[in-house]
Structures are given as structure tokens and as C-alpha cells.
C-alpha positions in Angstrom: 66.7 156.3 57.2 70.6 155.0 57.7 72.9 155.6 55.6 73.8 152.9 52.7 76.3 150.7 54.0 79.4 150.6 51.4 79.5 147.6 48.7 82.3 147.4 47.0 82.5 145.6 43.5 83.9 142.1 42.8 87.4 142.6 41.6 87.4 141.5 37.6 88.8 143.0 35.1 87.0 144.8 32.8 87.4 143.8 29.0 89.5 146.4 27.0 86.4 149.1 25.4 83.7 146.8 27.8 81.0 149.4 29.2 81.8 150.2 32.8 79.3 149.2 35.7 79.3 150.6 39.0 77.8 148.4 41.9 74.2 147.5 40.4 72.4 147.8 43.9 72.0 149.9 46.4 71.8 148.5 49.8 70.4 150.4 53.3 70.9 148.4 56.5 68.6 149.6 59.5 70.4 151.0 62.5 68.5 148.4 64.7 67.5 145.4 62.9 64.4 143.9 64.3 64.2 140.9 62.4 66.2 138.9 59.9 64.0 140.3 57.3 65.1 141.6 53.5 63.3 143.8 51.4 64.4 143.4 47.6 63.3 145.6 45.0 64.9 144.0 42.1 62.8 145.8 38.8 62.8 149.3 40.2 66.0 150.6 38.8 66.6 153.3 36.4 69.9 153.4 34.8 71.1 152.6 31.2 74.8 152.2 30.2 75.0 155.1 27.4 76.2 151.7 25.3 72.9 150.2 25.5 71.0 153.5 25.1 72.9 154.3 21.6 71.9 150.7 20.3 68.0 151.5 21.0 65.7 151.5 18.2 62.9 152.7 20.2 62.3 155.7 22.6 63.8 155.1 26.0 60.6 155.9 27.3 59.3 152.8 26.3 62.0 150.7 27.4 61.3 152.4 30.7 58.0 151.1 30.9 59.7 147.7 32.0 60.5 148.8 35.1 58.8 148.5 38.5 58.8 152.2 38.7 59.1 153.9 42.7 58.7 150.7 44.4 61.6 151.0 46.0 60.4 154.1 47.5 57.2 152.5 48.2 59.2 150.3 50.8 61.8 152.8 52.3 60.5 153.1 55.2 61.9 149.4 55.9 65.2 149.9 57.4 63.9 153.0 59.7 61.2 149.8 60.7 64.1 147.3 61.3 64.7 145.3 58.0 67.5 145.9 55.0 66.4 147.3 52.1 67.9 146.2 48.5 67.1 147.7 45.1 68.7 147.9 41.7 70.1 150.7 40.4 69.8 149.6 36.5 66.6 149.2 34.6 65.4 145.5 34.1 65.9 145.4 30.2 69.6 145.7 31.5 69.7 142.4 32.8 66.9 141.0 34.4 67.6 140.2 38.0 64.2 137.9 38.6 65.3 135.8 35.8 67.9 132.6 35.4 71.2 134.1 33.7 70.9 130.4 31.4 67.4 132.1 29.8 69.5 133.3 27.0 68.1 133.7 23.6 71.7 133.0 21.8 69.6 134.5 18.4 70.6 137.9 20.2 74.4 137.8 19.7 76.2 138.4 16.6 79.0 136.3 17.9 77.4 133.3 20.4 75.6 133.8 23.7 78.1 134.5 26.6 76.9 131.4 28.7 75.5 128.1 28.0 71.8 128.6 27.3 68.9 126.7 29.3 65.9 124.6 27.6 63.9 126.8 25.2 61.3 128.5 27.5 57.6 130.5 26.6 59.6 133.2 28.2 62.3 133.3 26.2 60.6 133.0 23.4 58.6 135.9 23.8 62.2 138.1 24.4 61.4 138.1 28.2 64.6 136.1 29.1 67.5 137.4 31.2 68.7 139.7 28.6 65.0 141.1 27.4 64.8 142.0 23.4 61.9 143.3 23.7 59.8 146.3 25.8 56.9 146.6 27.4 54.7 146.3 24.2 56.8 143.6 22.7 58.5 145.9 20.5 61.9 144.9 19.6 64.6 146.5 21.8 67.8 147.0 19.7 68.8 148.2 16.3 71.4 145.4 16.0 72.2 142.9 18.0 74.3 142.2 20.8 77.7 141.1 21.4 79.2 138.3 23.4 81.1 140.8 25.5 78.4 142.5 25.9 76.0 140.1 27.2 78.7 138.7 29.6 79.4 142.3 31.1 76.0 142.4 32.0 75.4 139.1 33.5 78.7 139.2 35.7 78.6 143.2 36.7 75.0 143.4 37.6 73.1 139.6 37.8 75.6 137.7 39.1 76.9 140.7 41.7 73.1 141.7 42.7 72.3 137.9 43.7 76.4 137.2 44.9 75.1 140.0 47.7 71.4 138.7 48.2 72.4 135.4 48.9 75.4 136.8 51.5 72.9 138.9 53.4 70.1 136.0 53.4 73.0 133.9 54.4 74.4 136.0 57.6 71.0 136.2 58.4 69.6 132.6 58.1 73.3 132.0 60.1 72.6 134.5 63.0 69.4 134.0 63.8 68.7 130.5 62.7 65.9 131.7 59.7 65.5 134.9 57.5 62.8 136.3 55.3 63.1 137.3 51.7 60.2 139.9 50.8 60.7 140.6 47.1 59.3 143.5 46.2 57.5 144.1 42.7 54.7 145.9 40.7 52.6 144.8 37.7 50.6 146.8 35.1 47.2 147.7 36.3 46.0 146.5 32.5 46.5 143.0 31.4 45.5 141.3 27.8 42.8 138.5 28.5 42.4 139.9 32.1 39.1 142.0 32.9 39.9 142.7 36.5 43.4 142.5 38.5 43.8 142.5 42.0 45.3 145.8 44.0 48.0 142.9 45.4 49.4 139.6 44.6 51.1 137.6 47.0 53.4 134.7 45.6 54.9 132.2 47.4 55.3 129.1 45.0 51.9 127.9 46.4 53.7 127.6 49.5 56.6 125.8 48.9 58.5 128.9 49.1 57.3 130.7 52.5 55.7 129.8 56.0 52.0 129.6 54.6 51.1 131.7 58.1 53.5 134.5 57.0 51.3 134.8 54.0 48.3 134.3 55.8 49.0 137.2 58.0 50.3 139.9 55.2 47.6 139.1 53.2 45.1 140.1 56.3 47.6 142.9 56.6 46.3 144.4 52.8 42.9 143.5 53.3 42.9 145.4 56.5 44.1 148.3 54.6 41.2 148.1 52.2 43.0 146.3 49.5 41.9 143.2 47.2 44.6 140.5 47.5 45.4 137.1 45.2 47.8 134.4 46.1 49.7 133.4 43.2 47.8 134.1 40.2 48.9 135.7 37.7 52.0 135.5 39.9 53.3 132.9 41.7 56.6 133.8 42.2 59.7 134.0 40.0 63.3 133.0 39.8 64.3 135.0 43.3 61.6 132.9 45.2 62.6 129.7 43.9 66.3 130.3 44.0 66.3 131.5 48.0 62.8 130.2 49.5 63.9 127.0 51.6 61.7 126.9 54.3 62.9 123.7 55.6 66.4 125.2 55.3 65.3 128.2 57.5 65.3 130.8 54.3 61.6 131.9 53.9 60.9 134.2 50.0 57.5 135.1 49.2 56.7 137.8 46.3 55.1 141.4 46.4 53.4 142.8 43.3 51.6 145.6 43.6 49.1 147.2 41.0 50.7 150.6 39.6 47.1 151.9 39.2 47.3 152.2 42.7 50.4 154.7 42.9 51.3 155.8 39.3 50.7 157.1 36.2 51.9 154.0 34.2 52.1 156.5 31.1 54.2 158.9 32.0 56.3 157.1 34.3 55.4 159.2 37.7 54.1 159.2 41.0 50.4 159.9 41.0 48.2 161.8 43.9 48.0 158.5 45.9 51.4 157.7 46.3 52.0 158.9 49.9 49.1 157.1 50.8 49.9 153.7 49.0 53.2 154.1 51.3 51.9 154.6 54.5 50.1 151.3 53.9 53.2 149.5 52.9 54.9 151.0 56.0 52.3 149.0 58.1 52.3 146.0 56.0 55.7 146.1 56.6 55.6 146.4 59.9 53.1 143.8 60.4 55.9 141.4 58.5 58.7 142.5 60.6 56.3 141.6 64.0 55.6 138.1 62.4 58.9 137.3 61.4 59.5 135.4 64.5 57.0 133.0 63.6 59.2 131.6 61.3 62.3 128.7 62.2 63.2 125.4 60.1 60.9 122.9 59.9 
């Protein structure tokens, strides 16, 4: 694998006593691309301000279990394969980077929300909004609640510099070679309430308003190939980063990855299970099968 290209952090001052972010992606550009093609993984990160963690009321552990644990090493292999590979570096109750920064529950800050807030959503109601209150079992997060500061230092240093650098890469892409292709990159619990069996992969792509249905047509044949049960958009059809980039007609093709952490993980305890090697040498073909079709795709 290359080396990760050198980002270097919008220039903004930091408020006096603010917590200090460093870049909140990492971001490993293939030696040869083969195709305008970008692998995001935007819920595996790992990191917690020390901040944050001393404002817990619950064990990290749990807050943890938010994450889309390992799949970005589930999809290294794509820049040795051709494509750039893009993953967060903090965890998803940070800031939640497949969410709209205006899904704010203002209820949160002591002293306002930091931005305008959107129309109440199901989401946000639930303390799933861009700054999540609540873990995986909808235990609340914090012991007290957030400031203004706070909330804005989160949504500038890590939502609104992860997507400033998505959309410039997408963009250079789309510009170069006249189309580009978002893959974003995701897993899901292998136990649902109310469901009694989840497929081993969901493919979303906004019931194809967001990709080239034939691109989805081809990587779902891609799973099943490998043995794999595949669903199109049900439970999940895609979420903020697929509606914000996917513009076929505009040459900028997204379509969503979730894969079921039975498959790789022991969702428990948060590590890689026996299969793990194996569930990446399939992604490593599926990935390759994406990279050979990408030149299906041009604007409408």
C-alpha cells in the first residue's frame, strides 16, 4: 500500500481552552489509479478527544459499539487495486460524518446549538443526529450536556473538513476524467429489533437515483459470486453521503456498502474474528470487480 498523501488542516483558529483536532481522516492515494473511484469509510474511526471521554457517563466500550469497527481495513487493499481510500480517524459519536451537520438536537447544549437546526427528524429524535446523545443501546451518552463551543469545534474540525476533502477529491476526479464513483463503505449489527434475518450485504443507492443501476447490478453479482446474500436498499438505502455526492446526471456516481459484522467480528468485544482475512479477500475482489466497471459509468 502507498503511503498517505499529506492533508493539511484548514487554517482556523482554535477557541481559547477549545479541544484540539488533528486532521479527522486519513487519506491513501494509489500509486497508479485505475479508475476515478473513492473508497470512504466514514464510521470506522476510533479516537475520542480526552474532553469528550471525561464527560461520559457510560463505559467507552459502549460508546464504541457505534462504530463501524475494521472496515476500513476490510477495504485496504483499494489503493494497492487502483482507487483512494478515505477513513475517519474519530469515532462516529464524535460527529457523525453520514449525517447533515443541521440534525442538531439544540436540547443538547447548555448554551444554544452551534448552527441553525434542521426540521425535527425520527432521527434526531431518537439522539442519532449529527452530534449522537446516545450509544449503541440508546443509552444516554453524556453526564452533562454540551457546550456551544463544543459542538461547533466538532462540526468545523472533523464534519465539515472530512466532507471539504470528499467533495475535492470527487471533484478532481469527476473534472479529470469526466465521472467518478463514490463507494461508501459501512457495516451494520448482525442483530436487529423487529428483524428475524439480515442479509450478509446491503447495497444502497437511493433506489437508483444515486448510482448507474448497472454498477449495482454488477457488485451485487460480485457478492453473490462470493457466496454472500445481498439486499438493495432495505434496511438501508443510503444516507446523507449518497444523497449529498451521488449526481449521476452530473457525472458523480455514490452507492453504499454495509456489511454484516457477523461476518468478520466479534460485535461484543470489539475485534476481528477467525474470518476476517477471508471476508477481506472477498472485498479485495469485489473491489476489483468495481474498479473494472467503473468505466461503465459517464453523464447521462
Amino acid at each position: 500500500m502507498t503511503g498517505a498523501t499529506p492533508i493539511t488542516q484548514r487554517d482556523r483558529p482554535e477557541p481559547v481552552g477549545a479541544t484540539v483536532f488533528d486532521v479527522p481522516y486519513t487519506l491513501v492515494r494509489p500509486a497508479k489509479a485505475a479508475a476515478p473511484v473513492l473508497f470512504a469509510s466514514p464510521h470506522s474511526g476510533n479516537v475520542y478527544p480526552d474532553a469528550m471521554k471525561a464527560a461520559l457517563c457510560v463505559p467507552l466500550i459502549d460508546v464504541r459499539r457505534t462504530e463501524d469497527a475494521f472496515v476500513d481495513e476490510l477495504f485496504s487493499d483499494a489503493p494497492q487495486l487502483g482507487a483512494v481510500l478515505m477513513a475517519a480517524r474519530y469515532g462516529r459519536c464524535v460527529a457523525d460524518l453520514n449525517r447533515d451537520p443541521r440534525e442538531l438536537d439544540a436540547g443538547m447544549f447548555s448554551d444554544g446549538a452551534p448552527r441553525p437546526c434542521g426540521l425535527p427528524t425520527a432521527r434526531v429524535d431518537a439522539g442519532l443526529g449529527c452530534l449522537p446523545r446516545v450509544a449503541a443501546r440508546g443509552e444516554a451518552i453524556y453526564a452533562r450536556r454540551l457546550t456551544r463551543a463544543e459542538g461547533e469545534a466538532r462540526l468545523a474540525r472533523v464534519h465539515d473538513a472530512y466532507h471539504d476533502q470528499l467533495g475535492q477529491e470527487l471533484g478532481v476526479m469527476r473534472d479529470l476524467h469526466r465521472h467518478a464513483l463514490l463507494i461508501d463503505c459501512h457495516s451494520m449489527p448482525s442483530v436487529q429489533p423487529g428483524r428475524r434475518h439480515l442479509a450478509d450485504i446491503v447495497l444502497g443507492d437511493r433506489f437508483g437515483s444515486s448510482c448507474d443501476p448497472r454498477l449495482t447490478g454488477r457488485v451485487e453479482r460480485a457478492f453473490r459470486a462470493q457466496g454472500l446474500s445481498v439486499a438493495r436498499n432495505a434496511p438501508y438505502a443510503g444516507g446523507y453521503t449518497t444523497r449529498r455526492y451521488g449526481r449521476p446526471k452530473r457525472g458523480v456516481h455514490a452507492l453504499q456498502i454495509e456489511i454484516n459484522r457477523g461476518l468478520y467480528m466479534d460485535e461484543h468485544a470489539i475485534a476481528p474474528s477467525d474470518r476476517f482475512d477471508s471476508i477481506r479477500a472477498i472485498v479485495a475482489d469485489v473491489t476489483a470487480e468495481i474498479l473494472a466497471v467503473a468505466r461503465l459509468l459517464s453523464p447521462a
